[in-house]
PAFITOR-726214 format. One line per field, with one value per residue (C-alpha): residue number from 1; chain; z, y negated, x negated; residue in three letters. Coordinates in Angstrom, 1 decimal. Layout:
residues N
resi = c(NUM, ...);
chain = c(A, ...);
Z = c(Z, ...);
Y = c(Y, ...);
X = c(X, ...);
resn = c(Ala, ...);
end
This chain:
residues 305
resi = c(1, 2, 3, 4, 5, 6, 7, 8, 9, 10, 11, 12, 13, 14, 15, 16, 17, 18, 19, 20, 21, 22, 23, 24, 25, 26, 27, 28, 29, 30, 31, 32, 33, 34, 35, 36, 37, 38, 39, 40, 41, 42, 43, 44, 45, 46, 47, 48, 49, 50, 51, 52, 53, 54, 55, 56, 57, 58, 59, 60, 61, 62, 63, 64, 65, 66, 67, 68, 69, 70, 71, 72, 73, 74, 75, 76, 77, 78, 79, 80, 81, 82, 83, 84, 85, 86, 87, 88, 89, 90, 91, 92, 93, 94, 95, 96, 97, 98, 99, 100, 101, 102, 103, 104, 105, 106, 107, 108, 109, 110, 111, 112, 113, 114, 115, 116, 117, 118, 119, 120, 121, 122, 123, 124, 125, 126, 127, 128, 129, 130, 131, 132, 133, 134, 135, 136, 137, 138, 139, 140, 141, 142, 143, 144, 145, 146, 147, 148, 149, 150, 151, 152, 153, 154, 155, 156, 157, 158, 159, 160, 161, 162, 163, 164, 165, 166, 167, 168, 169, 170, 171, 172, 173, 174, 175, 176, 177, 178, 179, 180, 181, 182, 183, 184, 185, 186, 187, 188, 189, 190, 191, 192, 193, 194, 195, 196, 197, 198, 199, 200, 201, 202, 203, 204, 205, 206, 207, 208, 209, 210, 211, 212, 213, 214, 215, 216, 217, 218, 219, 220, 221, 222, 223, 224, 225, 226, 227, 228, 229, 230, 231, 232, 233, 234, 235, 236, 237, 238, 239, 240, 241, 242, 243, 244, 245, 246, 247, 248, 249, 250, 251, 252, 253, 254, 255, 256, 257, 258, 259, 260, 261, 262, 263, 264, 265, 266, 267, 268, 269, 270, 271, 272, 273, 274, 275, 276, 277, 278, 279, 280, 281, 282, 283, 284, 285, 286, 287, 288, 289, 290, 291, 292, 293, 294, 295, 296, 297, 298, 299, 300, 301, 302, 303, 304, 305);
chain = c(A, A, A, A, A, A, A, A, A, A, A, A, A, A, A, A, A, A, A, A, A, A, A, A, A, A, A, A, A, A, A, A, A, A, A, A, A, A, A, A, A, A, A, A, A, A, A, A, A, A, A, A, A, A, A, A, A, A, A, A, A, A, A, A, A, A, A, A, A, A, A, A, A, A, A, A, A, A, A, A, A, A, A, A, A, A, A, A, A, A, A, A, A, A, A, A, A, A, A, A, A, A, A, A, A, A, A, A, A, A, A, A, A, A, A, A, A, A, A, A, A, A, A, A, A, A, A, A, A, A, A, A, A, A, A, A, A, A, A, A, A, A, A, A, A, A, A, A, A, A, A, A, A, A, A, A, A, A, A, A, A, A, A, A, A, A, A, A, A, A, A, A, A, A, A, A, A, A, A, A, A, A, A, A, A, A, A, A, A, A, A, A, A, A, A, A, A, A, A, A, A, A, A, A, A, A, A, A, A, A, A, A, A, A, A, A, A, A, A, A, A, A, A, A, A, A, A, A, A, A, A, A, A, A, A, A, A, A, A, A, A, A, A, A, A, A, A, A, A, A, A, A, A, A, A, A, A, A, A, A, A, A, A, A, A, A, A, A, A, A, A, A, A, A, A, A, A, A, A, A, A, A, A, A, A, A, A, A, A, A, A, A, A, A, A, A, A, A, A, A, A, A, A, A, A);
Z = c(9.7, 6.0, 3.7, 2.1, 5.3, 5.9, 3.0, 3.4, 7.1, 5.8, 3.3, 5.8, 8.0, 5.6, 4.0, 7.8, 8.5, 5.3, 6.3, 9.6, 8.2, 5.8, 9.2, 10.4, 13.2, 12.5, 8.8, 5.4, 4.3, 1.0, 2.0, 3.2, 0.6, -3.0, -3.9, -5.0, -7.8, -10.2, -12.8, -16.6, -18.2, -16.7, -18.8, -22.0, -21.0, -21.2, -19.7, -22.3, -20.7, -19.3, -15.2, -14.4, -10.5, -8.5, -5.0, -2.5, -4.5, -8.2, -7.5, -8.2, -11.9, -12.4, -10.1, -9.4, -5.9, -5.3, -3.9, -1.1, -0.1, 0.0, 1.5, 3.9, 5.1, 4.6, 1.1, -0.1, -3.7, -6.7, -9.2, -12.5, -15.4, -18.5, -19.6, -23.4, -25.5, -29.0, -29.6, -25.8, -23.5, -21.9, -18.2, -15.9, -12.1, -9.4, -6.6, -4.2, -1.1, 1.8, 4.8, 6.8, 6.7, 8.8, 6.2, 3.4, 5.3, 6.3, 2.0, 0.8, 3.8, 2.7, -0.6, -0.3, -1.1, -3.6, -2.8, -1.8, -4.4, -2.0, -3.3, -0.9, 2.7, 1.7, -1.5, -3.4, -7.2, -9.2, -11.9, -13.6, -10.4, -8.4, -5.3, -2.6, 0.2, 1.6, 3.9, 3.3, -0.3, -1.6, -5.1, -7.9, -11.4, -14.0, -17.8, -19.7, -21.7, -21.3, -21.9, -21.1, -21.3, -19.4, -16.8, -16.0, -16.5, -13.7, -11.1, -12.3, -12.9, -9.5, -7.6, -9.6, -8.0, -4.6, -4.7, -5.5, -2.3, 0.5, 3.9, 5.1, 8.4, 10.5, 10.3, 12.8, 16.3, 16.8, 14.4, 17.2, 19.3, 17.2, 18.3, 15.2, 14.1, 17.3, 16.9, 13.4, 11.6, 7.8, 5.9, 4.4, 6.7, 9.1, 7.5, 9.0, 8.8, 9.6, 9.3, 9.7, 6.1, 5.5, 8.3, 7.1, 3.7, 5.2, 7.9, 8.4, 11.7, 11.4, 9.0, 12.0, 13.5, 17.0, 17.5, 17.1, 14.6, 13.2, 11.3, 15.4, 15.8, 15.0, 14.0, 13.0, 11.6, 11.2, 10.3, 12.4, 11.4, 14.3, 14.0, 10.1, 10.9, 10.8, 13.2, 13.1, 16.1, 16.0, 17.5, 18.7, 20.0, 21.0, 21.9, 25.2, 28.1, 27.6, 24.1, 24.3, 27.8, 25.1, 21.9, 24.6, 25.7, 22.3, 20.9, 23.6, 23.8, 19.7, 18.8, 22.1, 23.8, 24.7, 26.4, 30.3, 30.1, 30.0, 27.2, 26.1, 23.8, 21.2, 18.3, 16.1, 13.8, 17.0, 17.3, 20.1, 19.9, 22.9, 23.3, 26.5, 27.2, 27.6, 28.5, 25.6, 23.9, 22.6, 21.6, 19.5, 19.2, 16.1, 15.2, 18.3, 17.8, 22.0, 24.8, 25.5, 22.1, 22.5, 25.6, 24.9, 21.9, 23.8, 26.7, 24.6, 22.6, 26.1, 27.0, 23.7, 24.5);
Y = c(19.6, 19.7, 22.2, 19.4, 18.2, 21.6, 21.7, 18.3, 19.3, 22.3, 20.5, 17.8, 20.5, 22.7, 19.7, 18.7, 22.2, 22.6, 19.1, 19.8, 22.6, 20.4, 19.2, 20.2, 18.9, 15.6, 15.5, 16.5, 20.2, 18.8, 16.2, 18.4, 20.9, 18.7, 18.0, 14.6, 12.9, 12.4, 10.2, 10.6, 8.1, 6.1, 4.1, 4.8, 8.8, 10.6, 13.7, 16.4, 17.4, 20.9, 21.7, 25.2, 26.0, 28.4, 29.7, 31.6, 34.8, 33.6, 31.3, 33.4, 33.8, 29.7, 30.2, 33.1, 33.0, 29.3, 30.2, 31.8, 28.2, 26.6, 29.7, 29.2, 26.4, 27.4, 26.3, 26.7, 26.0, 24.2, 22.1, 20.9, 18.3, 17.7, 13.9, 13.3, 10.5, 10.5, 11.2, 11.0, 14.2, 15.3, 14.6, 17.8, 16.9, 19.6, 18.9, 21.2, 21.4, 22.5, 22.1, 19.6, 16.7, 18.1, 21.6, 18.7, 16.6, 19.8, 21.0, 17.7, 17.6, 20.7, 19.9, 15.4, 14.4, 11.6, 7.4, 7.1, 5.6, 3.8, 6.2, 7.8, 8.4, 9.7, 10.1, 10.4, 10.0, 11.2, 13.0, 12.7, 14.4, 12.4, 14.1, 12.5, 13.4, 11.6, 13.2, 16.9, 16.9, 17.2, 15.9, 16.6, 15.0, 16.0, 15.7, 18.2, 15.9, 12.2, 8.9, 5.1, 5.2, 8.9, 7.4, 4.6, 6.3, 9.3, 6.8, 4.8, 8.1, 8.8, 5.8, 6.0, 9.8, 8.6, 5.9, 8.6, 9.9, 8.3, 10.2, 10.1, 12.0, 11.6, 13.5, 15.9, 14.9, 17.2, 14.3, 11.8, 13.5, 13.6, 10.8, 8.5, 6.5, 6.1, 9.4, 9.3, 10.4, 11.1, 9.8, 12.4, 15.0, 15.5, 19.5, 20.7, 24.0, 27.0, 30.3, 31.4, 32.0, 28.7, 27.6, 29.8, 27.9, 25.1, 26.2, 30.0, 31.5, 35.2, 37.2, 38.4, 35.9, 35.4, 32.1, 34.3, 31.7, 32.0, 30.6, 29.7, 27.9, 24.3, 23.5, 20.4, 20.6, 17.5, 16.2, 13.8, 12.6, 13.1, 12.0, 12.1, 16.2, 17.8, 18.0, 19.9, 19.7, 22.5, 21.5, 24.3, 24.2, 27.3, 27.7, 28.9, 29.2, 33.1, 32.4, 29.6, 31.7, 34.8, 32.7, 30.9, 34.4, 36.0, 33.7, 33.2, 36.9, 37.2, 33.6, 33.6, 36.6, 35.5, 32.7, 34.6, 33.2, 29.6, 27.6, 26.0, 27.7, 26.7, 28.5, 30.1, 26.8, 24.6, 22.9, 23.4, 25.1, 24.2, 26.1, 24.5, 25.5, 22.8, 23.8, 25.4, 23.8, 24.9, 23.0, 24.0, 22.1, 23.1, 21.9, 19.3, 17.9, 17.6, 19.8, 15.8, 15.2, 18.5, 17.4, 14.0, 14.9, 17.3, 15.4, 12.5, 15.0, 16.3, 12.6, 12.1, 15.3);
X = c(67.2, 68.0, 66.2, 64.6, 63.0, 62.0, 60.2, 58.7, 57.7, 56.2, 54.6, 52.6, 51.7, 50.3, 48.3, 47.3, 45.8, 43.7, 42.1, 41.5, 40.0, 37.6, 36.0, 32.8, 31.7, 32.8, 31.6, 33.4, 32.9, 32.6, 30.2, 28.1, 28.2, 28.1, 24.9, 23.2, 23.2, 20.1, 19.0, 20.2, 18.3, 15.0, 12.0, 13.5, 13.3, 16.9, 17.9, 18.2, 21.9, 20.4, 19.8, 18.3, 19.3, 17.4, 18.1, 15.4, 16.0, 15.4, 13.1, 10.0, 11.6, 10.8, 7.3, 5.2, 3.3, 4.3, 7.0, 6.3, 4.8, 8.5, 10.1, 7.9, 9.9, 13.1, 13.7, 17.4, 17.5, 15.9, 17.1, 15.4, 15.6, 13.9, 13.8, 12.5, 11.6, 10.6, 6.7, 6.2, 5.5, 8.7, 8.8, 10.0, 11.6, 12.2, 14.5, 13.6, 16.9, 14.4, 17.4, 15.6, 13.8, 11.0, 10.8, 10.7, 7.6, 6.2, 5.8, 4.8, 2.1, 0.7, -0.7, -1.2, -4.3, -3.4, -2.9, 0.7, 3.4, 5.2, 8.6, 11.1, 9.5, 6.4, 4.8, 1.4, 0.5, -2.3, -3.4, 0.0, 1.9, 4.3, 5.0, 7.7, 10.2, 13.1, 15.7, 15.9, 14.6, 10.9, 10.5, 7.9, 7.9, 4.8, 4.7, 3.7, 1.2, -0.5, -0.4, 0.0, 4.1, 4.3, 2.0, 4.3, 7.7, 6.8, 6.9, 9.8, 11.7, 10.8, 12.1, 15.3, 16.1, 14.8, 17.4, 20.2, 19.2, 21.1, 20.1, 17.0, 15.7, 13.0, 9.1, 8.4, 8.5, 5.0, 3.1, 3.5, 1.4, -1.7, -4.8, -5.6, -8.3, -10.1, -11.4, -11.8, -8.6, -9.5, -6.3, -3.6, -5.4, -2.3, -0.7, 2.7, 2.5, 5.0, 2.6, -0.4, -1.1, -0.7, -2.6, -5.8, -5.0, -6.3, -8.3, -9.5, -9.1, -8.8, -7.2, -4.9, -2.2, -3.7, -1.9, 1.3, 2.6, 6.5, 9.3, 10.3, 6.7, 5.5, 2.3, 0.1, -3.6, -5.4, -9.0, -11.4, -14.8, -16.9, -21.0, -20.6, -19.2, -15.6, -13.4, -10.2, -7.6, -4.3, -1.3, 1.0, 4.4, 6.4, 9.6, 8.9, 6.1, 5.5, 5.4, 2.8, 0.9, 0.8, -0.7, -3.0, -4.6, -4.2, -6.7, -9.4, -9.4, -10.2, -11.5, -13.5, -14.5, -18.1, -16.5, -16.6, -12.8, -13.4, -11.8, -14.7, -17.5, -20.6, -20.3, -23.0, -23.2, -23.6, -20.8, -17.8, -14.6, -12.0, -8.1, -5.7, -2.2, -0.1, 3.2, 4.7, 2.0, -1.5, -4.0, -7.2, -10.3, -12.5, -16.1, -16.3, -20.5, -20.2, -18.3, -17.6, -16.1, -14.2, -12.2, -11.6, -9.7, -7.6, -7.1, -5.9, -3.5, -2.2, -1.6, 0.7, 2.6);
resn = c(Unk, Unk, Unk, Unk, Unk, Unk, Unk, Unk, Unk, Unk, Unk, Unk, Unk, Unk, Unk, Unk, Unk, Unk, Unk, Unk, Unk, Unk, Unk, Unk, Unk, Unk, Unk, Unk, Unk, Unk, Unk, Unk, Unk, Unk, Unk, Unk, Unk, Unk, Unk, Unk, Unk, Unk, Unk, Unk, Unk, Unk, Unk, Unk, Unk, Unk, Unk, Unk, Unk, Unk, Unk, Unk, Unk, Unk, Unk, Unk, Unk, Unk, Unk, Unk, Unk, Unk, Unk, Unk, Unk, Unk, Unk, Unk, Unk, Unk, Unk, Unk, Unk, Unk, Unk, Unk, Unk, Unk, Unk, Unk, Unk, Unk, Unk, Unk, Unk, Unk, Unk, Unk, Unk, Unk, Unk, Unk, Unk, Unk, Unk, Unk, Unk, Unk, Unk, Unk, Unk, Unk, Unk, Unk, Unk, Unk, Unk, Unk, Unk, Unk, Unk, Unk, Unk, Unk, Unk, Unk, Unk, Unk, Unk, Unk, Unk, Unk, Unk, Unk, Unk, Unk, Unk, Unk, Unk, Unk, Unk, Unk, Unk, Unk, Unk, Unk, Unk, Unk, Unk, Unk, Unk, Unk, Unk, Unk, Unk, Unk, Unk, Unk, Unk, Unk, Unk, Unk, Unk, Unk, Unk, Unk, Unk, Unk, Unk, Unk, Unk, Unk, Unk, Unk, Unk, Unk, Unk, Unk, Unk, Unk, Unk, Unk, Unk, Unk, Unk, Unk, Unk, Unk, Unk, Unk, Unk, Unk, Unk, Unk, Unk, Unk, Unk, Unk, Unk, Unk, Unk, Unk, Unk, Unk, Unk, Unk, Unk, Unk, Unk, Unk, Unk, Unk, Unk, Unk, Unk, Unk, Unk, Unk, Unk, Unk, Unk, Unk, Unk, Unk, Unk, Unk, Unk, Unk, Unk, Unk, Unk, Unk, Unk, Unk, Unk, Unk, Unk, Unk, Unk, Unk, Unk, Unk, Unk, Unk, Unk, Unk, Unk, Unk, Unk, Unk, Unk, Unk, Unk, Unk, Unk, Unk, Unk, Unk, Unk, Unk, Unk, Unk, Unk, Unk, Unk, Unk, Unk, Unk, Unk, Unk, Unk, Unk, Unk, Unk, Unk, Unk, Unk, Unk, Unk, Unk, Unk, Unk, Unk, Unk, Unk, Unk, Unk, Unk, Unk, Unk, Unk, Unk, Unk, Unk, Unk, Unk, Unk, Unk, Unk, Unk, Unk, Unk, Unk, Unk, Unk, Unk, Unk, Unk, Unk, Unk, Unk);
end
């Protein structure tokens, strides 16, 4: 072989190694790693050129204690545009990279409240706050003043970034096992939740984790109407029996001690409070009007499991 075909032989295998080496698991390094593109210009609203990036450790320098909300759920990193239009309110939108699709349901859960927007794969607007996810990504656009032409151009903004967005990914797989309107489930109620600070957010329990929750832990909280009362079921799944047997006894021996170690007790306020291992599964019932209300609902979320 010639030195020139040396060279050249060199040459293709050295180019063959270092795109092998691009290959993850099937997928392009740099696929995986470059990040999306977003909108420049939307309802007459242009992007003023400058994107501040934040990652889990200067995060808190763009928010104070909200943070600790998407770290929560394993937030990555933040990105954020200003779009501007003469004598209207500039427009402010947060990307926030939250790794999964399930971390990215699981923070725009938390907080819903408003009339969905029909944007990415779940959304709500109100009050001037469009809130969405799709994929792995959580959105939030707001203006920093009002107006006919701000109130119009969120949304649009909006479903011109969720667009950009290409993946999508599915909710989490614990959702599915909640009952629904047969037993009276309010709307935007269902809270994916991955602590037990956020969980008392929601709903106090006890100022000490006795459900043993973790970043390893998945959790849904959800609201029925029961007899014109609430009713609040907890959906637990560990990632193992003797995690789930350990939560189990943990909480009917601090949630219910004067329960002679049944899992079913009335409460001061009257109403009935139910806990069943399921598996690697626990199951709370909170506020139940009946012992028979209490165990319906759990038996039907045992069903789904």
């Amino acid at each position: 072989m010639g030195m020139e075909s040396k060279i050249w032989a060199f040459f293709v295998i050295t180019v063959w190694i270092f795109t092998a080496a691009e290959i993850v698991e099937g997928e392009p390094r740099g696929k995986m790693n470059r990040e999306i593109s977003l909108p420049a210009e939307a309802a007459g609203w242009k992007w003023d050129g400058k994107e501040m990036k934040y990652d889990s450790k200067t995060v808190f320098k763009y928010m104070n204690g909200a943070a600790e909300l998407y770290l929560a759920y394993d937030f990555q990193n933040l990105r954020v545009r200003r779009f501007e239009k003469p004598n209207q309110p500039p427009i402010t939108l947060e990307l926030y990279d939250m790794a999964s699709s399930e971390n990215a349901y699981g923070v725009f859960s938390f907080e819903r409240q408003d009339e969905a927007a029909g944007i990415g794969q779940g959304s709500e607007f109100g009050g001037g706050l469009l809130r969405f996810w799709k994929g792995k990504y959580f959105v939030s656009l707001y203006a920093d003043g009002e107006g006919t032409e701000v109130e119009s151009a969120i949304p649009t903004i909006g479903r011109a970034a969720a667009d950009l967005i290409q993946e999508t990914g599915p909710e989490p797989k614990l959702v599915d096992s909640i009952p629904g309107k047969e037993f009276g489930l309010v709307d935007r109620s269902v809270r994916y939740l991955k602590s037990h600070v956020l969980l008392n957010q929601r709903f106090f329990i006890s100022h000490q984790n006795i459900l043993n929750l973790n970043r390893r832990t998945k959790a849904v909280l959800v609201q029925y109407t029961r007899e014109n009362q609430k009713v609040h079921l907890l959906l637990i799944r560990y990632p193992g029996l003797k995690e789930a047997r350990d939560a189990y006894q943990s909480f009917r021996s601090a949630y219910l001690p004067e329960a002679g170690g049944k899992d079913l007790l009335k409460t001061e306020d009257q109403k009935w409070t139910m806990v069943r291992q399921r598996g690697e599964a626990v199951i709370v019932v909170f506020g139940a009007p009946t012992a028979v209300d209490a165990e319906a609902l759990l038996k039907s979320t045992e069903k789904n499991l």
